[in-house]
Backbone bond lengths (Angstrom), bond angles and torsions (degrees), N, CA, C in turn:
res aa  C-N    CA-C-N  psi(-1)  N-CA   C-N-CA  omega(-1)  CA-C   N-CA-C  phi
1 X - - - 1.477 - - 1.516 108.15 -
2 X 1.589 110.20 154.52 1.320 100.64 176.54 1.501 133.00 -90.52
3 X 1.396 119.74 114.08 1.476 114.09 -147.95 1.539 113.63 -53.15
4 X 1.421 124.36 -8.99 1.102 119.25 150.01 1.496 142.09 -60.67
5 X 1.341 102.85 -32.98 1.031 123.06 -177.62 1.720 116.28 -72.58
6 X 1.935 106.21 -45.74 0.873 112.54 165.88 2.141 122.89 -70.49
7 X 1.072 100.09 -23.55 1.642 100.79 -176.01 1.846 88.63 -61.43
8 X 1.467 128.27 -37.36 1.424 126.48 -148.62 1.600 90.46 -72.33
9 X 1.345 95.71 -52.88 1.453 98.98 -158.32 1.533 108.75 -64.21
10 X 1.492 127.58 -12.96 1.555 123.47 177.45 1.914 102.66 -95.75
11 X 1.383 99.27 -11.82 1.778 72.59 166.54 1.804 99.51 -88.95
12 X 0.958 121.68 -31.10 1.485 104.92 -176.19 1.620 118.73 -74.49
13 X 1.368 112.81 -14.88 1.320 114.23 162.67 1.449 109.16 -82.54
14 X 0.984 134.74 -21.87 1.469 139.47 143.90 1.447 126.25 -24.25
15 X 1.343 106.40 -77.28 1.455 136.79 166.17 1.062 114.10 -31.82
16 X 1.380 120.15 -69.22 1.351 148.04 -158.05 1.730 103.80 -73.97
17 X 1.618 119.26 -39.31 1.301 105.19 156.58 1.824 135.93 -89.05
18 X 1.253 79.38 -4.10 1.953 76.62 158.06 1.238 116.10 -93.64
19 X 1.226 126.36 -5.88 1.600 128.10 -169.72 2.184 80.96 -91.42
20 X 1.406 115.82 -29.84 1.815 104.43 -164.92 1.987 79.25 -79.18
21 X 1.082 125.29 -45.14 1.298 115.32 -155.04 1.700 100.65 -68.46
22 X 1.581 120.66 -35.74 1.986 112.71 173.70 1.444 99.06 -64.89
23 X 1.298 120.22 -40.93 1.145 114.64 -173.93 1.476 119.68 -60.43
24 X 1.393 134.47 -60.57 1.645 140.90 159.56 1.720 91.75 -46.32
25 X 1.245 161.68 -43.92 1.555 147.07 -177.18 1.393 107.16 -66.92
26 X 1.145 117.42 -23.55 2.120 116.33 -152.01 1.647 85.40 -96.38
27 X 1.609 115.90 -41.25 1.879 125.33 -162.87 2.147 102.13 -74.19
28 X 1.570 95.53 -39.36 1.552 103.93 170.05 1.394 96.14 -83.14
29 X 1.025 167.94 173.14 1.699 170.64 140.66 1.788 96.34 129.04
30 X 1.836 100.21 -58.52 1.663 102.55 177.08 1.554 111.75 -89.89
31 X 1.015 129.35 5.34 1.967 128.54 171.15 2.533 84.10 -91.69
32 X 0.796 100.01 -47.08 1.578 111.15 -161.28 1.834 82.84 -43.55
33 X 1.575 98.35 -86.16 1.782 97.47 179.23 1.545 122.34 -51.15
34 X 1.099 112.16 -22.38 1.688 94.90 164.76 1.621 122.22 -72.04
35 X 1.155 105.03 -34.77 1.444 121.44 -177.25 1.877 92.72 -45.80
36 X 1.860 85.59 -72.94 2.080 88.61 -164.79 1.509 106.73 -57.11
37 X 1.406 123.50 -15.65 1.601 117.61 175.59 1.457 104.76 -43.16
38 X 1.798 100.64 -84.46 1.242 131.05 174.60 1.617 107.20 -20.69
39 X 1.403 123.91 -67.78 1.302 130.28 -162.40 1.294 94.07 -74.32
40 X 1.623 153.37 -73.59 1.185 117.49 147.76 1.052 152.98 27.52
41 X 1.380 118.09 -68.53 1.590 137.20 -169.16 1.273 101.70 60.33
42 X 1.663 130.21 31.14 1.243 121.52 156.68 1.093 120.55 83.99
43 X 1.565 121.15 -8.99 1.777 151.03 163.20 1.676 107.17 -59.94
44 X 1.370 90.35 150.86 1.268 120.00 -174.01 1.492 114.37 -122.49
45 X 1.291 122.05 115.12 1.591 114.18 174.84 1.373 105.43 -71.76
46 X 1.217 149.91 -16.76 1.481 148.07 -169.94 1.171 103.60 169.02
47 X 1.795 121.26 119.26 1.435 120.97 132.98 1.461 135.28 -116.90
48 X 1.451 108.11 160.64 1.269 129.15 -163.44 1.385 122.20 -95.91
49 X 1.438 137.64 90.15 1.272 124.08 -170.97 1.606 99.28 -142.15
50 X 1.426 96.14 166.23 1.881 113.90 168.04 1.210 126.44 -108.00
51 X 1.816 94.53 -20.30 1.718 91.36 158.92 1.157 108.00 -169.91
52 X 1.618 122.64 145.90 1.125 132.02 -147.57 1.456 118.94 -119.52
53 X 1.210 144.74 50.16 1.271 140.20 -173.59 1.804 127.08 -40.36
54 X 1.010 103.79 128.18 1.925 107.13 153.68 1.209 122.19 -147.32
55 X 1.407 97.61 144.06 1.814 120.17 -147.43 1.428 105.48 -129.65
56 X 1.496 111.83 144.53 1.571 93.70 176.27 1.540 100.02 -104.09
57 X 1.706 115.31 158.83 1.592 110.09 178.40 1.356 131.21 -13.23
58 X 1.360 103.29 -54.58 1.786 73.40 168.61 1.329 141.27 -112.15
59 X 1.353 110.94 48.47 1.412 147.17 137.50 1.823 100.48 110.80
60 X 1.336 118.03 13.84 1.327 132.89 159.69 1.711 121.12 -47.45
61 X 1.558 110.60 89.23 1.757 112.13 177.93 1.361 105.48 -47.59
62 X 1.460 98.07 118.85 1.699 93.10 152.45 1.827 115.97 -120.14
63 X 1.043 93.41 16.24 1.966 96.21 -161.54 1.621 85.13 -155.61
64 X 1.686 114.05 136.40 1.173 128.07 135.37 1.434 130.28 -148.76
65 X 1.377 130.88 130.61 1.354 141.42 -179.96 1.567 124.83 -96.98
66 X 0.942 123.22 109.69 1.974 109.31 -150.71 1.682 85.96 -143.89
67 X 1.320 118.86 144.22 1.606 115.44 125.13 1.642 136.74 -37.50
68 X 1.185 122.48 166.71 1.341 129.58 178.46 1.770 107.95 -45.01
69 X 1.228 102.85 -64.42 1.603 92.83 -174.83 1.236 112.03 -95.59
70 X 1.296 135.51 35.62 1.630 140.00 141.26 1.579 92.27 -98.81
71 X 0.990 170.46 -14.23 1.517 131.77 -157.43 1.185 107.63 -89.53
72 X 1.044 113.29 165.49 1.751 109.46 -156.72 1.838 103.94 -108.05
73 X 0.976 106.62 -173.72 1.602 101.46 -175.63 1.510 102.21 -106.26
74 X 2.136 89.40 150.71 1.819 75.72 179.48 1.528 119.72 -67.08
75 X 1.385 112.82 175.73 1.353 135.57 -138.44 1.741 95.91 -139.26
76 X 1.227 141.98 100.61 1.574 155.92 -164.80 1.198 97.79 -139.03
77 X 1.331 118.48 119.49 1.434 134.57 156.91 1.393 109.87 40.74
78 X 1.703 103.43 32.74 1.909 110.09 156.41 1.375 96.14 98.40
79 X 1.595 114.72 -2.65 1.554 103.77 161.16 1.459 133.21 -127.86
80 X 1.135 106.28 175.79 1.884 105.66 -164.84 1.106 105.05 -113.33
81 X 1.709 115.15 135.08 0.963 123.66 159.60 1.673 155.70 -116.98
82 X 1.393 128.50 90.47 1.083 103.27 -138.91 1.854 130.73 -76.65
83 X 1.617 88.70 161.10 1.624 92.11 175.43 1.480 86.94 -161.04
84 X 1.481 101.34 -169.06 1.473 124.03 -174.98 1.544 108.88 -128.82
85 X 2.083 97.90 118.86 1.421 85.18 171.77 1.355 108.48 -163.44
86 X 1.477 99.33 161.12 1.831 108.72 -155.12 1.528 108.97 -53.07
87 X 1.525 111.81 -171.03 1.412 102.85 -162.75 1.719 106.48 -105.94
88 X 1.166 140.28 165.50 1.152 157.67 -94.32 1.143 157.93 105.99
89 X 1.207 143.30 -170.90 1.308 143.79 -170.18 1.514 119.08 -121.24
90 X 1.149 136.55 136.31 1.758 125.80 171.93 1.463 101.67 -134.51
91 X 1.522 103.33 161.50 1.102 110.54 173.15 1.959 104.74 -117.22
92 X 1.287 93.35 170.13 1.721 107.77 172.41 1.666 104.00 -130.12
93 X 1.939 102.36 151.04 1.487 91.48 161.54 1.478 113.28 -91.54
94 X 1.560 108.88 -134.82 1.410 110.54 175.85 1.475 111.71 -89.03
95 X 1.108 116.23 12.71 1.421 118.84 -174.93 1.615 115.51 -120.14
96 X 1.141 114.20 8.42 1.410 119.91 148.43 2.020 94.00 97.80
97 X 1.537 109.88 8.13 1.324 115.88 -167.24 1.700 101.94 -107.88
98 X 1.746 112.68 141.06 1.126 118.37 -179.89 1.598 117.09 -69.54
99 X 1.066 99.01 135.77 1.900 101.68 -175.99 1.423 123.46 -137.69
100 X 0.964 130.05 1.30 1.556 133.21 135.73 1.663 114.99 -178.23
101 X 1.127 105.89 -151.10 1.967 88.13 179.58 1.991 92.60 151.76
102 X 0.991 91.27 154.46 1.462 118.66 169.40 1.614 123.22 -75.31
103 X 1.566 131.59 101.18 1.439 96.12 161.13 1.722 86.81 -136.81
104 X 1.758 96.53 175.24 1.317 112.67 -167.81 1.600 113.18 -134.32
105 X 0.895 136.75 152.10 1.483 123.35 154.17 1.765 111.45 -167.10
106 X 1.455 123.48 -161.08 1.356 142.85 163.71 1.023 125.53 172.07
107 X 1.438 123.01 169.48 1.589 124.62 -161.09 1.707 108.55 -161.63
108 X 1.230 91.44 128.90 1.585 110.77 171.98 1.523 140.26 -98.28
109 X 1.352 128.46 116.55 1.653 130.46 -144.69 1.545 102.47 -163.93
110 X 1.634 120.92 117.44 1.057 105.66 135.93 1.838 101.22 77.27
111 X 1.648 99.49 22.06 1.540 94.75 174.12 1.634 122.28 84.70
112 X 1.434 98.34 -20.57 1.696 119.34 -161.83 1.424 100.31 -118.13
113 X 1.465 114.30 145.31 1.729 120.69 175.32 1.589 99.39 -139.09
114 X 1.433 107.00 155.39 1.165 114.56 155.46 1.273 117.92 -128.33
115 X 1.606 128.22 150.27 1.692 107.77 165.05 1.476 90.11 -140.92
116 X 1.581 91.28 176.31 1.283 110.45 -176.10 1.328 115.45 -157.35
117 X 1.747 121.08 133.03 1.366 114.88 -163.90 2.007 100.57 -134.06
118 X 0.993 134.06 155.80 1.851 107.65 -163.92 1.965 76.89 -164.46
119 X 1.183 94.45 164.89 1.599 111.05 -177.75 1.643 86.16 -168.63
120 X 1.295 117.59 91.82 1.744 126.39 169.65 1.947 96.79 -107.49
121 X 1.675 67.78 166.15 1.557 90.28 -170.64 1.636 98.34 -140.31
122 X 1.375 121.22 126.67 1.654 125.94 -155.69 1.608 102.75 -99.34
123 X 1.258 115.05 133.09 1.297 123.37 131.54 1.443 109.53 -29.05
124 X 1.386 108.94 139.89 1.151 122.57 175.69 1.458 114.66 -93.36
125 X 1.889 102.97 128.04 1.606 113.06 -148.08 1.524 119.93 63.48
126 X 1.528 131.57 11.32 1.393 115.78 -158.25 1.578 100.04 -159.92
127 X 1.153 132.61 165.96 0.956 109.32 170.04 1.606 149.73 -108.02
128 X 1.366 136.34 -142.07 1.450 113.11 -164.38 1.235 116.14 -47.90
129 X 1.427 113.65 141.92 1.216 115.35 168.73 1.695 112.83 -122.68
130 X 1.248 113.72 1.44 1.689 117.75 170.40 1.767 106.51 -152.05
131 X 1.411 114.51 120.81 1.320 112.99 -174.86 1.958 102.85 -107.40
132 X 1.452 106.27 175.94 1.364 115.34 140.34 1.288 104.96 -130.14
133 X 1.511 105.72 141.00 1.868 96.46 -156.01 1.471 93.80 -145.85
134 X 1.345 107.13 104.69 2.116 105.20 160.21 1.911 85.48 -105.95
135 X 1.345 92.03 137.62 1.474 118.04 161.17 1.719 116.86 -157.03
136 X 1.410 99.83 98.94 1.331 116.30 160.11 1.059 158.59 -121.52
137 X 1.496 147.63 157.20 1.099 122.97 -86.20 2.093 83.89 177.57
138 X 2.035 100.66 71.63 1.440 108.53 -168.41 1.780 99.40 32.98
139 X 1.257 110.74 78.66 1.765 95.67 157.17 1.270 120.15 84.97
140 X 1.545 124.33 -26.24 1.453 126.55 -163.62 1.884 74.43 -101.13
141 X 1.032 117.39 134.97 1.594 114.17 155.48 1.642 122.34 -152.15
142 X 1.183 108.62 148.85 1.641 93.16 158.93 1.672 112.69 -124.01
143 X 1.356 119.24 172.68 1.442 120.14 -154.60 1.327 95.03 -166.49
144 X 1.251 139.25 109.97 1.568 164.86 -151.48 1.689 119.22 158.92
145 X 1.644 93.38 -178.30 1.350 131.08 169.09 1.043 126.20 -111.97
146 X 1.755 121.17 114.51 1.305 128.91 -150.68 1.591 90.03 -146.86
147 X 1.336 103.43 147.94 1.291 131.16 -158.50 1.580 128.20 -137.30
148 X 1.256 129.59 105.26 1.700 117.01 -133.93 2.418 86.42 -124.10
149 X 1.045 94.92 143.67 1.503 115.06 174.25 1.540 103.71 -84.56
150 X 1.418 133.87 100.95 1.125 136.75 179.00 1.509 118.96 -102.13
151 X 1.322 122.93 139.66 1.572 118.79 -171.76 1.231 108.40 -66.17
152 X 1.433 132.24 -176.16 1.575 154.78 144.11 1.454 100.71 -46.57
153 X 1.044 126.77 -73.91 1.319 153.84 -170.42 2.013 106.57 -19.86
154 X 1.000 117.24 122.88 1.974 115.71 -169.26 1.499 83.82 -76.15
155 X 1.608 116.96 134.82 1.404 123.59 156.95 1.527 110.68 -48.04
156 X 1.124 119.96 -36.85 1.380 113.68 -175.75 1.785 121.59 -62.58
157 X 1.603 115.80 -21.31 1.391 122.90 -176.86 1.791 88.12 -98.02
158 X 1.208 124.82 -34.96 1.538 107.44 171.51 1.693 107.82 -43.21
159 X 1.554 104.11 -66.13 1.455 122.98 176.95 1.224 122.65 -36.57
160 X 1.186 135.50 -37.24 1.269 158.63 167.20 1.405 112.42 -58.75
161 X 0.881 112.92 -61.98 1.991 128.89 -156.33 1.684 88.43 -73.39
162 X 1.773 107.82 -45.38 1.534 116.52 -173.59 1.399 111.52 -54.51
163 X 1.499 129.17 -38.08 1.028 122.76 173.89 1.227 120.83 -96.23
164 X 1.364 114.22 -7.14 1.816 108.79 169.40 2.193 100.43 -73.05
165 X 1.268 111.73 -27.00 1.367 112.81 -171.28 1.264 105.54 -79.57
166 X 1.439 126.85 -35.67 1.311 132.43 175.64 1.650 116.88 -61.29
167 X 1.170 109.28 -13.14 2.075 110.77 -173.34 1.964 93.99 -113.95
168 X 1.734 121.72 8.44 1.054 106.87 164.33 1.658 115.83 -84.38
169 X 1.254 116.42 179.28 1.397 112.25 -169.02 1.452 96.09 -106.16
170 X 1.369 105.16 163.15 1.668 116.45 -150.57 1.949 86.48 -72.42
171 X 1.278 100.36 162.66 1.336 127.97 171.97 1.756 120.97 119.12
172 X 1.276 103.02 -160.89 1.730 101.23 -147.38 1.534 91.92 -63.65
173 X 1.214 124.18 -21.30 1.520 106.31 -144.53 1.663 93.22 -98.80
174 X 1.448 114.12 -24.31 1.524 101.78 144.71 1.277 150.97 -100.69
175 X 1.475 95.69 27.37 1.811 126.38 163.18 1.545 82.69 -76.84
176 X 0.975 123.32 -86.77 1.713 136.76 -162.64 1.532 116.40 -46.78
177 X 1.374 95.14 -23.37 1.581 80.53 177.16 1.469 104.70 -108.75
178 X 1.087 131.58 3.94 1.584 140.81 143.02 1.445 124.83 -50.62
179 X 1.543 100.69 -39.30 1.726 105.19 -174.66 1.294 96.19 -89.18
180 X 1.621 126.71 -21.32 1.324 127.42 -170.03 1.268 100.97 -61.41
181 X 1.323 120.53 -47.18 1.758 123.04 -155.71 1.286 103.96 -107.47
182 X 1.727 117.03 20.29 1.840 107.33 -176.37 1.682 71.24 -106.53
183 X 1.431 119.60 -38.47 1.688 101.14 -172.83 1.226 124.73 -75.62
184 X 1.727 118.13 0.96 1.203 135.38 -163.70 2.160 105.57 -87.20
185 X 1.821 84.89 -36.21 1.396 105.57 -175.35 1.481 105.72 -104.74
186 X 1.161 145.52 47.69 1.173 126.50 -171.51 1.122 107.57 -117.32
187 X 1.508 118.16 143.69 1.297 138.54 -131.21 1.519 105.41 -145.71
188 X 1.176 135.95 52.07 1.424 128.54 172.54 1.376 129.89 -72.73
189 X 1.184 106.41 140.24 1.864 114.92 179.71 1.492 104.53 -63.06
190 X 1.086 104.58 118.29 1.917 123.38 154.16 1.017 120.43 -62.00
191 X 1.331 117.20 -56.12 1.598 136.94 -141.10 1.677 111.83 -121.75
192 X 0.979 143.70 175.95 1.169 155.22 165.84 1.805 107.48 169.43
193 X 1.171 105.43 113.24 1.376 108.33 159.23 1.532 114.18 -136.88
194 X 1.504 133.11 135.94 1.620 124.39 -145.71 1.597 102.26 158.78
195 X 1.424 92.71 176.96 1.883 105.91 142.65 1.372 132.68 -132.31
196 X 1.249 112.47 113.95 1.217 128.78 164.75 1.312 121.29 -13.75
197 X 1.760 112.60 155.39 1.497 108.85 158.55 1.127 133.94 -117.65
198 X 1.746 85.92 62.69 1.789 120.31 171.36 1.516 95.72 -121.27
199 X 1.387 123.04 4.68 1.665 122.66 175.77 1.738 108.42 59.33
200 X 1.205 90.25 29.72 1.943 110.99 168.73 1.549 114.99 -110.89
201 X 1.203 122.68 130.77 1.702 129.55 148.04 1.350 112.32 -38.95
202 X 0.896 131.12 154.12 1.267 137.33 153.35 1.802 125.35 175.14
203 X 1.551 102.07 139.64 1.127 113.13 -165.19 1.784 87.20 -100.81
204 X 1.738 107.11 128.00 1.673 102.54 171.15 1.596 104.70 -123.90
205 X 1.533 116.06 142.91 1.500 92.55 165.32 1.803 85.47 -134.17
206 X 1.182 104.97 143.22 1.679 125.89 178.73 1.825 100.15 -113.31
207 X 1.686 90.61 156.47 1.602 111.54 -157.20 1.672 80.26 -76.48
208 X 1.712 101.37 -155.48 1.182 125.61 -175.12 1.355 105.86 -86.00
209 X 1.514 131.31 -9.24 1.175 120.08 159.74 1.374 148.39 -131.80
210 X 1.771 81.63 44.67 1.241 117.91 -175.99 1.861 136.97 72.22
211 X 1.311 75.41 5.69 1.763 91.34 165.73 1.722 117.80 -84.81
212 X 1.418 108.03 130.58 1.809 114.51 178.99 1.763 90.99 -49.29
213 X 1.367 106.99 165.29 1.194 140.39 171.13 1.402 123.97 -122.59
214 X 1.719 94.60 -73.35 1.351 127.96 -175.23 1.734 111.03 -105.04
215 X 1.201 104.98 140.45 1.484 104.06 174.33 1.536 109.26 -151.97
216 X 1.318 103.54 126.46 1.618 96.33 173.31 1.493 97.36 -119.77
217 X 1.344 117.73 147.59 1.221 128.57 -159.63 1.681 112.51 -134.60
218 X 1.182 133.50 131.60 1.646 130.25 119.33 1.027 136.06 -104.77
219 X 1.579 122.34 123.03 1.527 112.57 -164.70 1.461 86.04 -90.42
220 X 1.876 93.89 -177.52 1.645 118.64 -159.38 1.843 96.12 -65.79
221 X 1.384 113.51 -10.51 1.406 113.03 -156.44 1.693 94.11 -100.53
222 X 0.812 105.42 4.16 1.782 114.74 -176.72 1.684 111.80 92.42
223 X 1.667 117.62 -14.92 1.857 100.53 -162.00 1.557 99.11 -62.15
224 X 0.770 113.67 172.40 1.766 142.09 -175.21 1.469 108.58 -140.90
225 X 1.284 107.61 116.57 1.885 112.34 169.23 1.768 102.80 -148.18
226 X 1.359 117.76 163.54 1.577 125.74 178.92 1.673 74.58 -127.65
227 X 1.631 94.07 137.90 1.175 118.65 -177.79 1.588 118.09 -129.31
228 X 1.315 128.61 128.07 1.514 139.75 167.18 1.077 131.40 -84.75
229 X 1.165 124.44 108.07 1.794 130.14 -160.76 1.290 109.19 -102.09
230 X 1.156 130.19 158.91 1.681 135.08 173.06 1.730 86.51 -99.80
231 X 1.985 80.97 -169.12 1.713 92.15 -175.68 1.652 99.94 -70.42
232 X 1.135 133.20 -35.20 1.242 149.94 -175.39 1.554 116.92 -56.99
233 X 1.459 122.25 -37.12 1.187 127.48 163.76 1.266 95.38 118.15
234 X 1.492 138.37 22.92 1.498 135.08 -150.20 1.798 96.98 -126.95
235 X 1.375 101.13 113.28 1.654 107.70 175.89 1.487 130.22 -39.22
236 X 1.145 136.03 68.63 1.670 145.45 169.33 1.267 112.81 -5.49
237 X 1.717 101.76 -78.65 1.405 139.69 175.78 1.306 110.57 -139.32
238 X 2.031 89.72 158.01 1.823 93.87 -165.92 1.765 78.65 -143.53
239 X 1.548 104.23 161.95 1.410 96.41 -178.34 1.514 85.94 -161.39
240 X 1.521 135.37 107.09 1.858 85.57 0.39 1.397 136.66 -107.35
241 X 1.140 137.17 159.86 1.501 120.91 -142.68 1.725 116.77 -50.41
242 X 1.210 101.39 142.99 1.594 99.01 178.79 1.684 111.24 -100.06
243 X 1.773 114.06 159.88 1.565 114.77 175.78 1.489 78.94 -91.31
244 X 1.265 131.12 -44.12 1.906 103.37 -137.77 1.275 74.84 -109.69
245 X 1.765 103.35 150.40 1.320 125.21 174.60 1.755 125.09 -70.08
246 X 1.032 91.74 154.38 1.658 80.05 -171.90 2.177 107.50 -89.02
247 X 1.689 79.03 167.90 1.822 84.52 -152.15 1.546 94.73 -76.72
């Protein structure tokens, strides 16, 4: 043979068995982690994260869980907007738009705390339109289900108009076009069912422009009355009738 020929052929028989020996290491290395998968069951004793994404196949957020400075900004008709806000959970629909979500937090100062814990559910394009809401306030708190009248109108053209009005220069005509777009967006509570932070029950439902009507009540002392309000907030009828006026 020609010793050239033969020197060639022993480096490639060379070659060729270290490439079988990575090859038998890479098949044991990947049988090794399938094994602990399997035995596993794919469980986790504890993980550690700041923010948590879920996406459906084709890579569309519908779920995120983050700390304070991961949460992302809301999301209106494919756009972002920024603000700052505590940490929690949100949801998305199929349209890539934020639609309600969980967040929680509190803070300590000065002897005094406040917290606040909310689980809303969005108007579509707009925002909450049904909460569960404790927010308190050292001791004074309320803790219910509240229910808000939201316009037609996409939060995002509220959002919009708000900051084209905000870069006009002060005076009447952006007094007026301020009141234009607070009546454009206005958002009054319907609903209230909870307790107050008068340490009373109470069932409230308010008209279309956000004035109480109806009130059913137990104060901390036990009385019980359903109460009739004018536009003014001033008791009609009480049943059953009350001496002291209502607050």
């Amino acid at each position: 043979m020609n010793p050239y020929h033969w020197e060639f052929s022993m480096k490639i028989r060379t070659k060729l068995r270290i490439l079988e020996i990575w090859a038998i290491l890479s098949l044991a290395v990947v049988a090794a982690i399938a094994f602990s998968a399997a035995a596993s069951d794919n469980r986790f004793e504890e993980l550690t994260v700041e923010r948590l994404n879920v996406v459906e196949k084709n890579g569309q957020l519908v779920m995120v869980a983050a700390n304070s400075s991961h949460m992302p900004d809301p999301v209106i008709n494919g756009k972002a907007w920024k603000t700052e806000r505590p940490a929690g959970m949100l949801f998305y629909n199929g349209l890539g738009d934020e639609n309600g979500g969980l967040v929680f937090g509190a803070v300590e100062g000065g002897g005094k705390y406040g917290a606040y814990h909310g689980l809303s559910f969005d108007k579509y394009k707009q925002a909450q339109a049904m909460a569960l809401v404790y927010n308190d306030h050292s001791g004074k708190y309320r803790a219910g289900l509240q229910v808000w009248d939201r316009p037609e109108t996409p939060l995002s053209e509220i959002l919009i108009e708000r900051e084209r009005i905000g870069k006009m220069p002060d005076g009447p005509e952006k007094a007026a076009a301020q009141e234009k777009l607070d009546k454009k967006n206005f958002s009054p509570s319907r609903v209230y069912l909870g307790k107050n932070a008068d340490s009373e029950s109470e069932l409230t439902l308010y008209d279309a422009k956000g004035k109480p009507r109806v009130r059913i009540v137990v104060t901390a002392d036990g009385d019980a009355a359903m109460l009739f309000l004018d536009e003014d907030g001033k008791v009609i009828q009480s049943i059953p009738a009350r001496s002291k006026p209502e607050k």
